[in-house]
C-alpha positions as CSV (number, residue, x, y, z in Angstrom):
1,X,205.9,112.5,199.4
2,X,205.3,110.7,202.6
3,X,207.6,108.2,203.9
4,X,205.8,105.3,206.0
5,X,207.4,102.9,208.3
6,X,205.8,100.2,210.5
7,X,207.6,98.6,213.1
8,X,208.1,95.2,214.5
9,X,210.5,94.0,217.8
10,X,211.9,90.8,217.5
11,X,213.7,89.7,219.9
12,X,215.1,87.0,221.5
13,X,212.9,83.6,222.8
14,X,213.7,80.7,224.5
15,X,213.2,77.6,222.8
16,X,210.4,75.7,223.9
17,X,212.7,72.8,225.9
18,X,213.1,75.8,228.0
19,X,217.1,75.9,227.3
20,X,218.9,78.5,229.6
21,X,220.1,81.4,227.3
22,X,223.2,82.2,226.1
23,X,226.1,83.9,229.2
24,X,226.8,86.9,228.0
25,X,229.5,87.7,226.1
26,X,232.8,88.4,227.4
27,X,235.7,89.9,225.6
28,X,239.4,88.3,225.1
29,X,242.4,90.7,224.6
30,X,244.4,91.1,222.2
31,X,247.7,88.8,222.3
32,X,248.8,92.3,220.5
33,X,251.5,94.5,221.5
34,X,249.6,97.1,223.8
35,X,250.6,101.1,222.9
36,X,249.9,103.2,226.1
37,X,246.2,103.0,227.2
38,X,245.0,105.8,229.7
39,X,242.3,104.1,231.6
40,X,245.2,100.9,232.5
41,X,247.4,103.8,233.8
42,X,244.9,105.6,235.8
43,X,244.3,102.3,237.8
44,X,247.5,102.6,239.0
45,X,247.4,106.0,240.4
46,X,245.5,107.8,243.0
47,X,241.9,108.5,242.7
48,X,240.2,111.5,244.1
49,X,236.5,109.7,245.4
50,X,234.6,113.5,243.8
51,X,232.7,112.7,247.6
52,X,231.5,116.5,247.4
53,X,229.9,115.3,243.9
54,X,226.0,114.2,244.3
55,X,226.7,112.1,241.2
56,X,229.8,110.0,243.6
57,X,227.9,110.8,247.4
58,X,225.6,108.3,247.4
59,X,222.4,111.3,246.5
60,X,222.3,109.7,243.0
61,X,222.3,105.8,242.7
62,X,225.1,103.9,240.6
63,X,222.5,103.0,238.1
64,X,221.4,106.9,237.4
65,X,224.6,108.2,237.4
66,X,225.5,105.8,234.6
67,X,221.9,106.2,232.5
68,X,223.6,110.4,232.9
69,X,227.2,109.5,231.2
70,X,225.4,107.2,229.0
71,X,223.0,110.2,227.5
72,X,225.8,112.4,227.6
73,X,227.8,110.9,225.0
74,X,225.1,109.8,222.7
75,X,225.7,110.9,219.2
76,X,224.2,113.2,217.3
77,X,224.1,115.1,213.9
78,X,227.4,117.3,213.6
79,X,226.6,121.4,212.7
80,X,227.4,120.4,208.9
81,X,225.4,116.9,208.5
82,X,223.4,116.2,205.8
83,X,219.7,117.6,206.0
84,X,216.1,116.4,204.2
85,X,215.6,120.0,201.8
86,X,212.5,120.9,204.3
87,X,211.6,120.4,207.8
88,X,209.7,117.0,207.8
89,X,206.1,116.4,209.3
90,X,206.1,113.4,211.4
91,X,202.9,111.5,211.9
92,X,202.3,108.3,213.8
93,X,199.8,107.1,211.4
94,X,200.0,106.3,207.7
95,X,196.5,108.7,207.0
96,X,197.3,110.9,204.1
97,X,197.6,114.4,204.8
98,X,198.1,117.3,202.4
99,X,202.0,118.5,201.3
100,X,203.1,121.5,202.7
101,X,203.3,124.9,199.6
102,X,206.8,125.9,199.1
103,X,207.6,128.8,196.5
104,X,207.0,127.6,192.5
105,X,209.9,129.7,192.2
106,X,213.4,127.7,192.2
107,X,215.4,130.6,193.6
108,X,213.2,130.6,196.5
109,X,214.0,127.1,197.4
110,X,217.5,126.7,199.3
111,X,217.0,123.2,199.5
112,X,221.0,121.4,199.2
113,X,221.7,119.2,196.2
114,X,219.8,115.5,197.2
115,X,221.2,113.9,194.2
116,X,223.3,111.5,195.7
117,X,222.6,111.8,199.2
118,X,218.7,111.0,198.6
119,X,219.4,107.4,198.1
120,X,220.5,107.3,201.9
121,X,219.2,110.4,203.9
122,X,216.5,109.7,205.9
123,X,214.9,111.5,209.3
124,X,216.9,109.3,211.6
125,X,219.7,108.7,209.8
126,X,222.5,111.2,208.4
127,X,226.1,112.1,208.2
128,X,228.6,113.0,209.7
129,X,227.7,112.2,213.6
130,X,229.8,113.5,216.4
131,X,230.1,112.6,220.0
132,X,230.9,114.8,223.0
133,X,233.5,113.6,224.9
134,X,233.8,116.9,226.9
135,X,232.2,114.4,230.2
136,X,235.5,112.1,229.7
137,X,237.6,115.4,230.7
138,X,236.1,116.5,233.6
139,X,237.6,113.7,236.3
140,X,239.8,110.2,236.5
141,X,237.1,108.7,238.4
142,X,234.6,109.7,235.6
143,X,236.8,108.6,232.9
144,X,237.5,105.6,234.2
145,X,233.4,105.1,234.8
146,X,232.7,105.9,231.5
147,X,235.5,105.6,228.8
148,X,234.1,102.8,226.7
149,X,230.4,104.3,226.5
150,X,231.2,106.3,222.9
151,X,232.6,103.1,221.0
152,X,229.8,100.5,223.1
153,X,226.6,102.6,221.7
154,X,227.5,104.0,218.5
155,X,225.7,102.4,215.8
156,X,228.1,101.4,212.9
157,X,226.3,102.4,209.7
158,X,227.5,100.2,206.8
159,X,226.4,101.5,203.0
160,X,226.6,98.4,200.6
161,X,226.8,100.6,197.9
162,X,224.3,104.1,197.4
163,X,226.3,105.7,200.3
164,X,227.7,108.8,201.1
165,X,231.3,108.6,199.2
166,X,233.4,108.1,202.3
167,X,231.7,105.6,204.0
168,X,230.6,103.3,200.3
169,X,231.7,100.1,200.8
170,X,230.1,98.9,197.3
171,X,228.5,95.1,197.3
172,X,231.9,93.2,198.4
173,X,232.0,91.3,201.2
174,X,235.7,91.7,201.7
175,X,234.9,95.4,202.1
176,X,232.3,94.6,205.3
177,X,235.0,92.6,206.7
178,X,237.7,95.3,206.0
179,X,235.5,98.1,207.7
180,X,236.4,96.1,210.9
181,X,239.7,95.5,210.0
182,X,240.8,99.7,208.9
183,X,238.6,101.7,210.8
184,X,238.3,99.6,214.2
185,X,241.6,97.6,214.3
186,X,243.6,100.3,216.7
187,X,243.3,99.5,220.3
188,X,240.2,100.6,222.4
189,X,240.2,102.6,225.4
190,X,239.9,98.8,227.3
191,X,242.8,97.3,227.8
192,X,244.0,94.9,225.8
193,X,240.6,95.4,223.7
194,X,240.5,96.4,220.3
195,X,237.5,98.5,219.0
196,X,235.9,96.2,216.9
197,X,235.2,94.2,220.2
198,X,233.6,96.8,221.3
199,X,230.9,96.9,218.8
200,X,227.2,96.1,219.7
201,X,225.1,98.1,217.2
202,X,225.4,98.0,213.5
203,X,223.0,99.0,210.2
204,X,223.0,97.8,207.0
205,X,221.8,99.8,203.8
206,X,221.8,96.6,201.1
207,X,220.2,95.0,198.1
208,X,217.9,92.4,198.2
209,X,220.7,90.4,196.2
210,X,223.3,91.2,198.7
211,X,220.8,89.5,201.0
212,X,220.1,86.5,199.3
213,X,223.5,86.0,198.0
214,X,224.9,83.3,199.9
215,X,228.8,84.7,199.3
216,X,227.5,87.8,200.5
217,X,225.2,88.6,203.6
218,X,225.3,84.7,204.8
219,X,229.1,84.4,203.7
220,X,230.2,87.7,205.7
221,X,228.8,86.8,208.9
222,X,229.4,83.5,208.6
223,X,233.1,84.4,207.7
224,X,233.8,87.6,209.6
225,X,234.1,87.0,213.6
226,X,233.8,90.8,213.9
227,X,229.9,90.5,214.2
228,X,230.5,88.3,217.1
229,X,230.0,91.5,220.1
230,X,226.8,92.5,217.6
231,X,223.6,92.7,220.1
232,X,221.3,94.9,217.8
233,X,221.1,95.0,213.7
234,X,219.4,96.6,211.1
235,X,218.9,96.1,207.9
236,X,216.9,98.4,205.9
237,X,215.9,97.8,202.0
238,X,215.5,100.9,200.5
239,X,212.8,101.7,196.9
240,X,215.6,101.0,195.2
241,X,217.0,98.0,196.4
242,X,214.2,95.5,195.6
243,X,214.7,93.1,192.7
244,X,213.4,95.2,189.2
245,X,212.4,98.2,190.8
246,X,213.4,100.2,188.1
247,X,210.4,98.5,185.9
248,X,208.3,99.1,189.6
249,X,208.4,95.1,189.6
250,X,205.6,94.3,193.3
251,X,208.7,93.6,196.5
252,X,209.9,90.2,196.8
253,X,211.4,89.1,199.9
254,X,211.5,85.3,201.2
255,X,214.3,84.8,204.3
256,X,213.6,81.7,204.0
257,X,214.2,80.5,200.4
258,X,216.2,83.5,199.5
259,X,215.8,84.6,195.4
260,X,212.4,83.7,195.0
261,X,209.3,84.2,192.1
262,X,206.5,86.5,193.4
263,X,204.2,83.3,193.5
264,X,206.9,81.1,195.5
265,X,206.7,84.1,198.3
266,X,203.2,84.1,198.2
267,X,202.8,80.4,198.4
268,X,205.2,80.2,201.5
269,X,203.3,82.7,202.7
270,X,200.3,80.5,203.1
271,X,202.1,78.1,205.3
272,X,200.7,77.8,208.8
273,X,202.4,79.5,211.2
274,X,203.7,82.1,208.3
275,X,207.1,80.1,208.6
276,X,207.7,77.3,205.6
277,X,211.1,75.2,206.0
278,X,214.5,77.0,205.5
279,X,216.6,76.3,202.4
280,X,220.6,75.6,203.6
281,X,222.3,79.1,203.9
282,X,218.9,81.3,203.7
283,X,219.3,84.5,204.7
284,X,217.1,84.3,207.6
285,X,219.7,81.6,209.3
286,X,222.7,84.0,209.3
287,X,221.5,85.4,212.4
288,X,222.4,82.0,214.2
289,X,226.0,82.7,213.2
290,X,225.7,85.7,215.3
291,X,226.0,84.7,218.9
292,X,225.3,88.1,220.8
293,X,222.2,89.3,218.2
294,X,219.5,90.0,221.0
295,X,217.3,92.8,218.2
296,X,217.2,92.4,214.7
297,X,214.8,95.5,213.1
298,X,214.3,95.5,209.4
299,X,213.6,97.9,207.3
300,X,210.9,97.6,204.4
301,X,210.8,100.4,201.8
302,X,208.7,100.7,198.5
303,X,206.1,103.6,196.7
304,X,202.9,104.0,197.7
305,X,201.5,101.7,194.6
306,X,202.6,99.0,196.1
307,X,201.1,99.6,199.4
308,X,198.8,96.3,198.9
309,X,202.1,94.4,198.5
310,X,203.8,95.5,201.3
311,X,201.1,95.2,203.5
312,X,200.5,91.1,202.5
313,X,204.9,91.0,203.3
314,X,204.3,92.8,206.7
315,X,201.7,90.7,207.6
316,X,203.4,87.7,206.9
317,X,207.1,88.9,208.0
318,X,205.1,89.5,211.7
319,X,205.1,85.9,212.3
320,X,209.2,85.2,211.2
321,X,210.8,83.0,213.7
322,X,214.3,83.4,213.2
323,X,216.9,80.3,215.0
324,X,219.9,81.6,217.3
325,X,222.2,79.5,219.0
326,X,220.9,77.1,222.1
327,X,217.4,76.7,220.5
328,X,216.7,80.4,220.6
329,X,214.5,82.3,218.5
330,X,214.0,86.0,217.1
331,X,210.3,86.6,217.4
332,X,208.0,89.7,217.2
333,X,205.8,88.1,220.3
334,X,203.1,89.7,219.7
335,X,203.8,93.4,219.8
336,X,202.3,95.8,218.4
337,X,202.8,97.4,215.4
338,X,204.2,100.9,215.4
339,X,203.6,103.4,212.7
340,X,205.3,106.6,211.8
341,X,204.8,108.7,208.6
342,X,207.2,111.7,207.5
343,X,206.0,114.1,205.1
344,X,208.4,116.1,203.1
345,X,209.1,117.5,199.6
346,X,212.1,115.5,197.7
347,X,210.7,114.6,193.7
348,X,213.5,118.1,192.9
349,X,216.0,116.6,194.6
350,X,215.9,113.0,194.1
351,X,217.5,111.6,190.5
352,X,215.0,108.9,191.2
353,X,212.0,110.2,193.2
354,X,211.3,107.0,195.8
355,X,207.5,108.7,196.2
356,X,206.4,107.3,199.0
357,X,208.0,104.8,201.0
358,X,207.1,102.4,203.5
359,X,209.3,100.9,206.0
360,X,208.3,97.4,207.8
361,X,211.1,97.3,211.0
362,X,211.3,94.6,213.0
363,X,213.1,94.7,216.6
């Protein structure tokens, strides 16, 4: 089955009375008792300059050296992540091309068990990650360069419900908010900072309910001041997440209204400009509550018979104009669509084959 994904960028606009955007963020420390924090001690003792370095000389600009510790502790899949059952075959096109033949014979298949982990595996994202911190060992003066990099670019994956086991935080909102509060409530490597502050890239694996449930998506941003430091989101909508997908009901999606018919979205969607009044607390106004949002992408999945359907939502969801704060926007601006399809065999090792799937990502 082939999974398709076209993307979008939205990102941030200035309003048309030409409003200066927002300053950027700045973060407040804790009132919090303070344990012992490396990088506050290391200001306080001697510094060796690493002058016979080419990275600390002057050879390699400020700017380079920092794009170098920033690549260095990326993340990336752990030896013992999960895996799709077969290498994938990545096109940048949606044209159909044939499946690749794997053995009839089960025993020849080593694919791993997919039954729970198909509902969230996909070619760019799987579990666990790891990050490298060997680069934070090698000097003080590197350290102290580069000690926040790990917690400022990791992307927080949040599974509202279909997850891997450990990480499910079900459909509660309390649970979002307590994913802050457990896992990113110690103190950071700043000063003062605690790691939730530090957060500036986040994903969400939810239901379209969860979306359009005004106690839920709208209520946990609106409610939860850790999504203040976000500056990038995702949100991807899996097969299974629509409204009656189990009956293979066409994709309903209206940011604007919220829970909507299938001839409401289609009405709205013949509004010039593609983008009809908001209703109070529709989903597509949460992203005002978020001060620091600069990318949104979202994520459309569905089967290939309802290609038609997508394609009228992506059309339409090219012209969203989302309002920040100041009289901002989140806007695609024209760009270009980008496709990418990934071919791979999964009907064995899915309890509910998705087929194919098609993503709609906006940025």
């Amino acid at each position: 089955m082939d999974i398709r994904r076209n993307r979008f960028s939205l990102r941030r606009e200035q309003a048309r009375s030409e409003r200066q955007p927002q300053p950027s963020m700045r973060v407040t420390r804790s009132k919090a008792k303070e344990l012992f924090n490396l990088s506050q001690h290391l200001e306080t003792q001697e510094i060796n300059p690493q002058l016979s370095s080419p990275l600390f000389n002057g050879r390699i600009p400020a700017e380079i050296r920092t794009q170098i510790f920033r690549s260095a502790l990326v993340a990336y899949p752990s030896p013992d992540a999960h895996r799709l059952p077969h290498d994938p075959v990545v096109r940048y096109d949606h044209d159909p091309v044939p499946l690749p033949e794997f053995s009839k014979d089960p025993t020849q298949n080593t694919a791993p068990d997919f039954t729970l982990s198909g509902h969230w595996l996909r070619p760019d994202n799987t579990r666990p990650m790891r990050i490298n911190i060997a680069l934070l060992q090698t000097c003080r003066r590197v350290y102290l360069e580069a000690h926040a990099f790990p917690l400022l670019q990791k992307e927080h994956v949040l599974y509202l419900n279909r997850g891997p086991d450990s990480e499910q935080l079900s459909w509660s909102s309390s649970r979002v908010q307590e994913y802050f509060t457990r896992k990113l409530g110690k103190p950071s490597s700043v000063p003062g900072v605690k790691q939730y502050e530090l957060v500036r890239s986040a994903r969400l694996f939810t239901q379209a309910f969860w979306l359009e449930d005004n106690h839920r998506f709208w209520g946990t941003v609106n409610n939860t001041p850790r999504f203040d430091p976000i500056e990038r989101l995702t949100i991807t909508l899996r097969r299974s997440d629509w409204w009656d997908w189990e009956t293979n009901s066409p994709p309903i999606i209206n940011p604007f209204k919220g829970r909507v018919s299938l001839a409401e979205m289609q009405a709205d969607m013949l509004v010039e400009g593609g983008n009809p009044d908001f209703k109070p607390e529709a989903w597509g106004l949460a992203f005002g509550k978020m001060p620091n949002l600069k990318t949104l992408r979202i994520e459309f999945e569905t089967s290939e018979d309802q290609k038609a359907n997508m394609e009228q939502i992506i059309q339409w969801a090219v012209k969203w104009r989302f309002p920040l704060a100041n009289g901002e926007f989140l806007s695609t601006q024209g760009r270009q669509v980008e496709k990418m399809s990934v071919s791979h065999l999964l009907e064995n090792t899915f309890t509910h084959p998705p087929a194919h799937l098609k993503a709609a990502l906006y940025e």
